[in-house]
N, C-alpha and C positions, 0 to 999 in steps of 0.2 A: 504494500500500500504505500506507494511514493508519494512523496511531496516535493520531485522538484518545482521552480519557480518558472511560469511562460517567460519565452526570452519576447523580451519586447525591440525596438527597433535601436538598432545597435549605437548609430552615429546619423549625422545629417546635418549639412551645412548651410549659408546662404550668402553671397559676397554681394555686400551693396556697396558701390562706388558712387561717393559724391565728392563735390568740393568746394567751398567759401562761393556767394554768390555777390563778389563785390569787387568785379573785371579780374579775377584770377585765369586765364588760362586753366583747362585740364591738364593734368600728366601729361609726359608724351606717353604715346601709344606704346611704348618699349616696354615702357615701364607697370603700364596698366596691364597688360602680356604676364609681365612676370609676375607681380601680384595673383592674378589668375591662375598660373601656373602653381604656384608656392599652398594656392588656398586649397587648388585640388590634390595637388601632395601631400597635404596635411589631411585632405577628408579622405583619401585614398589610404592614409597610415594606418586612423582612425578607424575604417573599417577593415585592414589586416589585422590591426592588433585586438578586434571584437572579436574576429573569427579565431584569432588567436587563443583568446579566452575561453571560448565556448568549445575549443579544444583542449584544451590544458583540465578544464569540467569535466569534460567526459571521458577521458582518461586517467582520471582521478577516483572516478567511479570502481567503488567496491561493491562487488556484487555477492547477493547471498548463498550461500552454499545450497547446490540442489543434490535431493535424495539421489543416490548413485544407485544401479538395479540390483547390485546385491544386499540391498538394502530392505528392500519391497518387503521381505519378510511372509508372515501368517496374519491372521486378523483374530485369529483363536485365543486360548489364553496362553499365557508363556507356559512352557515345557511342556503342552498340551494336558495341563492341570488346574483349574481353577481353584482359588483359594476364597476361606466363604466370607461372603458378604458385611460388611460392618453397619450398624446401624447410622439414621441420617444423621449427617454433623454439615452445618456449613463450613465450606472453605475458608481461609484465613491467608496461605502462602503457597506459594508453588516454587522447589529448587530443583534443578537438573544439572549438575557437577558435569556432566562430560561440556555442558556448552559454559559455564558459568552463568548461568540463570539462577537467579533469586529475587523472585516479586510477590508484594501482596498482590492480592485478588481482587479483583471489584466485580460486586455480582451485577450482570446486564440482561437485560432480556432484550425484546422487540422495536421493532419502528415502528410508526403508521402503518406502512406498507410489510409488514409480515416478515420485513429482514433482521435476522439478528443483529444490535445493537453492536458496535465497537466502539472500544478507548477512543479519546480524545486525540487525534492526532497532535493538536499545538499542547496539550497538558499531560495526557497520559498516556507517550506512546513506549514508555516506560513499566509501563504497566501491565499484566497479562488479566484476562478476567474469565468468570467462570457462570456460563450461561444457565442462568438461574431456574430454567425450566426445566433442565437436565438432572439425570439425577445426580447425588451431591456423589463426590468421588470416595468408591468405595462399595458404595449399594450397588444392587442388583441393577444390570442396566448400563448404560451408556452416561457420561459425564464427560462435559464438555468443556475447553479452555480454549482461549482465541487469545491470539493477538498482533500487535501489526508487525513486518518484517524490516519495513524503516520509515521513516519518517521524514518533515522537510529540513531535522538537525541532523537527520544522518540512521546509523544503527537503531532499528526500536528493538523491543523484551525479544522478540521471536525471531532475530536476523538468521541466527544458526541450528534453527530448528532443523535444515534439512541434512545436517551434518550426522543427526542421531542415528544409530544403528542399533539391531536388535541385540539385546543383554543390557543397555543403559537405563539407570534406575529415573524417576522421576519422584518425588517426594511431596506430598499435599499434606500440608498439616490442616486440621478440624478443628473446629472451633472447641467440641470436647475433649481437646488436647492429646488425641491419637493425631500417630504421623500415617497415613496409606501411603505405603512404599509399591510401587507397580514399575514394571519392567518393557521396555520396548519390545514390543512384537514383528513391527515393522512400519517403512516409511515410505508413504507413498506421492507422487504428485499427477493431480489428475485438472484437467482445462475444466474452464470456468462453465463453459458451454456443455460441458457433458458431465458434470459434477453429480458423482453416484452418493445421492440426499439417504437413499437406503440402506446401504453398506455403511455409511459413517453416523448416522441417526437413528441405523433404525433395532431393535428390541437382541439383545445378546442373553445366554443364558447364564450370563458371568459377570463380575464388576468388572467395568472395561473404561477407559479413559481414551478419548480424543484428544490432540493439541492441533489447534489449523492456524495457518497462516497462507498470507498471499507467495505465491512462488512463478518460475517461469519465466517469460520474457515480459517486459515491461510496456505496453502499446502507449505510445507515447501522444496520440491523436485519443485517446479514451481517458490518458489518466492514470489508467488502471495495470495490474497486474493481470497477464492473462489464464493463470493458473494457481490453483491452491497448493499449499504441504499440509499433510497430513499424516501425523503420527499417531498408531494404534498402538496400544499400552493396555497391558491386564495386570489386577492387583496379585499379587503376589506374599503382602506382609505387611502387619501394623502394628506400630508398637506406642506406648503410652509417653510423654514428653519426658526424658531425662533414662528412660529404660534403654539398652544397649541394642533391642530388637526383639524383632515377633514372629 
C-alpha cells in the first residue's frame, strides 16, 4: 500500500525582455540572442537535473521481499496436528522474531462499503491490526491480522512479511495474559483480481491465523498494489505471561 507523492511538473520558465521607456535604444540583437540562449540552458538544466531526481527516487526504491515458491507451504495445521483451541481473549500484541516485528494491535472492522478497514496510513502505518470480526487468535476458526507493506515514510509493520517461511513462530499475546504461539505453515501471494476470499476467510477445523499484506508489482496509474501476501499460520502452543512455555 504505497504512498509515493504525484510528480507534478518539474521546471518551467518565461523570458520577458523589456527596457526603460525614456529614448533608450534596445540591446543589440547579439546580445538579446545570448540572453535567450543562456535562459534556455538554464531551463534545459533544470529539467535534466528533475529527470535526474526522479531517477536517483527510483533507484533508491527498496522493495518488499516477495514469498519465494518454496515457501507456498500447506494451509493445514503445522506438522499436520492441530493443537486445541484456547478460549476468547482479545489481542493486545503481535511479535515475529524472524522479520523483527513487534506491534500493538488495533482492532478494525469495516467501511461503508463492506471492505475491511486498514491502519492509518499518515498515523498508523506502524501498526498491524486484528480484524475484529474474526475470531480472536487462538479459537477455533480463522483470525485475522493486516497491515500495510509501506507507507508515504517509507517501511510500514508488514514490509517483510513475505520473507517468512514455514517453521517461523508468530506470537499474539491476549488480553488474559496467554501468549498463542503459532507456526508458519506457509506463504502465499495471490492478484488482487483473483483473490481466493474462501481459502483465506473461510471456516478451518483448527485455530489458524492469517497475516495479509499488499505484495507484487506496484500499478502506478491505480495507486495500488496489485497483489496481496499472505501468511497461513496454525496454533501450535500457549503459554501464560512470565511461564517459559506450553
Amino acid at each position: 500500500m504505497s504512498g509515493d507523492a504525484e510528480w507534478r511538473r518539474i521546471a518551467g520558465f518565461r523570458v520577458v525582455m523589456s527596457w526603460p521607456q525614456a529614448g533608450y535604444a534596445p540591446p543589440p540583437r547579439t546580445l538579446a540572442r545570448l540572453r535567450a540562449r543562456i535562459a534556455g540552458l538554464a531551463g534545459v538544466f533544470l529539467v535534466i537535473a528533475g529527470a535526474a531526481t526522479i531517477g536517483v527516487a527510483v533507484a533508491a526504491q527498496v522493495h518488499a521481499p516477495q514469498p519465494s515458491l518454496t515457501a507456498a507451504g500447506i494451509l493445514g495445521p503445522f506438522g499436520g496436528q492441530a493443537h486445541a483451541p484456547l478460549p476468547r481473549s482479545l489481542p493486545v500484541s503481535v511479535d515475529i522474531p524472524a522479520i523483527g516485528v513487534h506491534s500493538r494491535l488495533l482492532h478494525l472492522g469495516v467501511n461503508r462499503d463492506g471492505t475491511i478497514r486498514v491502519p492509518s496510513l499518515n498515523t498508523r502505518a506502524g501498526e498491524a491490526a486484528w480484524y475484529k470480526y474474526s475470531a480472536t487468535p487462538g479459537q477455533m476458526g480463522v483470525s485475522v491480522i493486516e497491515g500495510h507493506v509501506d507507507s508515504y515514510r517509507g517501511a510500514a509493520v508488514f514490509f517483510s512479511l513475505g520473507a517468512l517461511r514455514p517453521g517461523d513462530s508468530i506470537d499474539v499475546k491476549l488480553a488474559n495474559g496467554i501468549t498463542a504461539v503459532f507456526r508458519v505453515t506457509g506463504v502465499r501471494q495471490y492478484a488482487k483480481s483473483r483473490f481466493p476470499a474462501k481459502t483465506i476467510y473461510g471456516t478451518t477445523g483448527f485455530p489458524a491465523l492469517r497475516l495479509i499484506t499488499c505484495g507484487g508489482t506496484f500499478d502506478y496509474a491505480t495507486r495500488s498494489y496489485l497483489s496481496s501476501t499472505v501468511v497461513f499460520a496454525s496454533l501450535t502452543s500457549a503459554h501464560q505471561a512470565g511461564a517459559a512455555g506450553g
